[in-house]
DRENKOL-610459 format. One record per atom (N, C-alpha, C, O): x, y, z; residue in three letters. Coordinates in steps of 0.1 Angstrom, whole numbers, padded with zeros to 4 digits, always signed. Last residue first. Example, Ala and Ser with C-alpha at 12.3 -4.5 7.8 and 13.67 -1.06 7.14 Angstrom:
2
+0128-0022+0071SER
+0137-0011+0071SER
+0129+0000+0079SER
+0134+0011+0080SER
+0132-0057+0078ALA
+0123-0045+0078ALA
+0132-0033+0078ALA
+0142-0033+0085ALA
//
This chain:
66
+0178-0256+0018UNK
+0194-0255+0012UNK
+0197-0267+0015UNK
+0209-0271+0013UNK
+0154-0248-0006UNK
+0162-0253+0005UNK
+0175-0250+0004UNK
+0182-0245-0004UNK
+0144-0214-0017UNK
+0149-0229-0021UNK
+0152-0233-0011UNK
+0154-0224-0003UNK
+0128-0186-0032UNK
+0130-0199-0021UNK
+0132-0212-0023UNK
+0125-0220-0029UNK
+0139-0174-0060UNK
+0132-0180-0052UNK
+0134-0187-0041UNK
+0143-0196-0042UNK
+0160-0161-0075UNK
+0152-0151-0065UNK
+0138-0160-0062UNK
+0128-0154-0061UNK
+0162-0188-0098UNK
+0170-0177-0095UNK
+0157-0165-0084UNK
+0145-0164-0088UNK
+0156-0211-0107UNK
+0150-0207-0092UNK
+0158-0195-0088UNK
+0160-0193-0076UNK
+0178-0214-0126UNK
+0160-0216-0131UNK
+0155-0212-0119UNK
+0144-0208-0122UNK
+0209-0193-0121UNK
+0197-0205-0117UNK
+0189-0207-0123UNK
+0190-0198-0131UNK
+0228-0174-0132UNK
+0220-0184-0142UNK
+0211-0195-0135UNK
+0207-0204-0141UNK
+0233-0164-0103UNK
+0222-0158-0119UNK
+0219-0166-0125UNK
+0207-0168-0126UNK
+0219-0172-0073UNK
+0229-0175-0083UNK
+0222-0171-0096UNK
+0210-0173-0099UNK
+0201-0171-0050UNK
+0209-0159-0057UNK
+0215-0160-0069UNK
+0218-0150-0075UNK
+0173-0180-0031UNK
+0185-0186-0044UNK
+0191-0169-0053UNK
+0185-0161-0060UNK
+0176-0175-0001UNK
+0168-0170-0013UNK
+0177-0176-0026UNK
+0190-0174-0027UNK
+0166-0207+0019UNK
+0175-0195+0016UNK
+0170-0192+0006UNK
+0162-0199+0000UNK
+0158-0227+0048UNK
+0155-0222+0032UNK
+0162-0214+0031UNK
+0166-0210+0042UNK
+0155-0240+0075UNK
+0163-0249+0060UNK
+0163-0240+0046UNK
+0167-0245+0035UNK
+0146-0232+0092UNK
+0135-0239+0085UNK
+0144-0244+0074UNK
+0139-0250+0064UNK
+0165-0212+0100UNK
+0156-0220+0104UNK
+0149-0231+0102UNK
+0146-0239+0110UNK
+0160-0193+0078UNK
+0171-0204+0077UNK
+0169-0216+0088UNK
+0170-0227+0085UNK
+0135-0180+0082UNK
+0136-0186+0070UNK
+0147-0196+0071UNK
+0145-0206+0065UNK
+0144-0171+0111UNK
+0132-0181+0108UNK
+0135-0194+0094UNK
+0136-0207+0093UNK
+0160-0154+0105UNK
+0167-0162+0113UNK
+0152-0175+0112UNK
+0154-0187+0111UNK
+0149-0132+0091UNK
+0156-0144+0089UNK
+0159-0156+0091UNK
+0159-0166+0084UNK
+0127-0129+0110UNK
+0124-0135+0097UNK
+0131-0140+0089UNK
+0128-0150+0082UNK
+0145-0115+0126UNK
+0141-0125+0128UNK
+0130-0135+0117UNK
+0128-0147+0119UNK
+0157-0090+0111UNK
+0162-0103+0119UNK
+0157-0116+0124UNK
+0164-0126+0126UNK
+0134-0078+0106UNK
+0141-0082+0094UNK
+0149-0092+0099UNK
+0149-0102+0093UNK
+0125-0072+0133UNK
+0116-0075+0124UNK
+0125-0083+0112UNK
+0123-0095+0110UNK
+0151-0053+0140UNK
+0143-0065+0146UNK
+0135-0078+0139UNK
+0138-0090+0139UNK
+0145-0033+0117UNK
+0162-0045+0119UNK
+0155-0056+0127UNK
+0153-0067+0122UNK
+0124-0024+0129UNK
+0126-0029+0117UNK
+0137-0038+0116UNK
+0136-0050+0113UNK
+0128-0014+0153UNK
+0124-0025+0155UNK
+0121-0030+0139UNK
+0114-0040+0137UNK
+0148+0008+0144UNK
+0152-0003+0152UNK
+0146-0020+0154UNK
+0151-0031+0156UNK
+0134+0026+0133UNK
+0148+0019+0129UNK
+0152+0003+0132UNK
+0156-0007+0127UNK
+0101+0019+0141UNK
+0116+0027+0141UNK
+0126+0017+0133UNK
+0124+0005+0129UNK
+0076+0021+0115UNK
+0082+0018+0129UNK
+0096+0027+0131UNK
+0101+0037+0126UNK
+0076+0029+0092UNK
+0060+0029+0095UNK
+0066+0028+0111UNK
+0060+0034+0120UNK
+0091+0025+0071UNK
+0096+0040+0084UNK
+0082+0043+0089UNK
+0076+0053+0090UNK
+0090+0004+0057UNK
+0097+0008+0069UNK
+0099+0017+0080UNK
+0104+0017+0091UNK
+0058-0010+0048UNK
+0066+0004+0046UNK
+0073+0004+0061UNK
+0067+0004+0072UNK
+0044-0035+0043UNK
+0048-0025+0053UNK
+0056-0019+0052UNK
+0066-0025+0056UNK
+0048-0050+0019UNK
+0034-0043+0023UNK
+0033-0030+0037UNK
+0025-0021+0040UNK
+0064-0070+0023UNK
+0064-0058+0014UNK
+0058-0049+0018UNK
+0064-0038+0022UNK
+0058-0088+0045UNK
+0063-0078+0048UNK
+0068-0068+0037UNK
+0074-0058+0040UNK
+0042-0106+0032UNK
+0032-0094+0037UNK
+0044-0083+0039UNK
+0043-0071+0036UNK
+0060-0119+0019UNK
+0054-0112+0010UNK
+0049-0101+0016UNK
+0048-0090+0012UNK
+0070-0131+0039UNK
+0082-0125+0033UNK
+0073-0113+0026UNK
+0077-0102+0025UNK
+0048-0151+0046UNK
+0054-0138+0055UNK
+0063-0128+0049UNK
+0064-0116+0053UNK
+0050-0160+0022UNK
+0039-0159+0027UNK
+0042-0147+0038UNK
+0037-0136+0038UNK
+0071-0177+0026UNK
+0074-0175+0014UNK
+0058-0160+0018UNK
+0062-0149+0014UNK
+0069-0193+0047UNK
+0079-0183+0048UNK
+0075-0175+0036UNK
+0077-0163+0038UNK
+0052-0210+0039UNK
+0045-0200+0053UNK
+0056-0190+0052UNK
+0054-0179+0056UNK
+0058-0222+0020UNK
+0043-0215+0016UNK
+0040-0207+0028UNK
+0030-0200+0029UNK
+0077-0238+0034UNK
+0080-0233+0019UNK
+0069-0220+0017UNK
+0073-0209+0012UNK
+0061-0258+0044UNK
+0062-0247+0054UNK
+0073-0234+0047UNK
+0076-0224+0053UNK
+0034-0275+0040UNK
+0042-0265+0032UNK
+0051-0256+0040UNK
+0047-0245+0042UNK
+0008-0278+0050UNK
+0020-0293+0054UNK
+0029-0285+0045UNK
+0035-0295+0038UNK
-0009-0258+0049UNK
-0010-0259+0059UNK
+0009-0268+0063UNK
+0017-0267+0073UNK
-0004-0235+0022UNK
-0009-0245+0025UNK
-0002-0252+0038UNK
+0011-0251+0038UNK
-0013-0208+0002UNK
-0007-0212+0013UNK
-0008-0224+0018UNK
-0021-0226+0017UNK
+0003-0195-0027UNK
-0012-0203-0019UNK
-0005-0210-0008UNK
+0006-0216-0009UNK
+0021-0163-0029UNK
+0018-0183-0032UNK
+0007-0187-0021UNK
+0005-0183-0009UNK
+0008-0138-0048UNK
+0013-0144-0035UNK
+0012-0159-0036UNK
+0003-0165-0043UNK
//
């Protein structure tokens, strides 16, 4: 997991994204998982970041600005 650090806010999304592995979906409903997944988005872009998707990136499946 990335070290978290307070003036980072790269290290707070990055940080939330991870615990939510850790929770198995059908721990809730349907519903408030979509919830949950929705607004973690809406956070992450919030804050300017997106998951880098492009294949040949060097930051390929990491958090980047946009």
């Amino acid at each position: 997991m990335t070290e978290l650090h307070r003036y980072d806010p790269r290290t707070w999304v990055e940080t939330m994204w991870a615990g939510m592995y850790h929770i198995h979906p059908q721990s809730m409903s349907e519903e408030s998982w979509d919830d949950l997944m929705s607004a973690l988005n809406w956070i992450t872009e919030d804050l300017g970041f997106e998951w880098d998707t492009e294949p040949d990136s060097p930051t390929n499946g990491e958090l980047v600005r946009r």
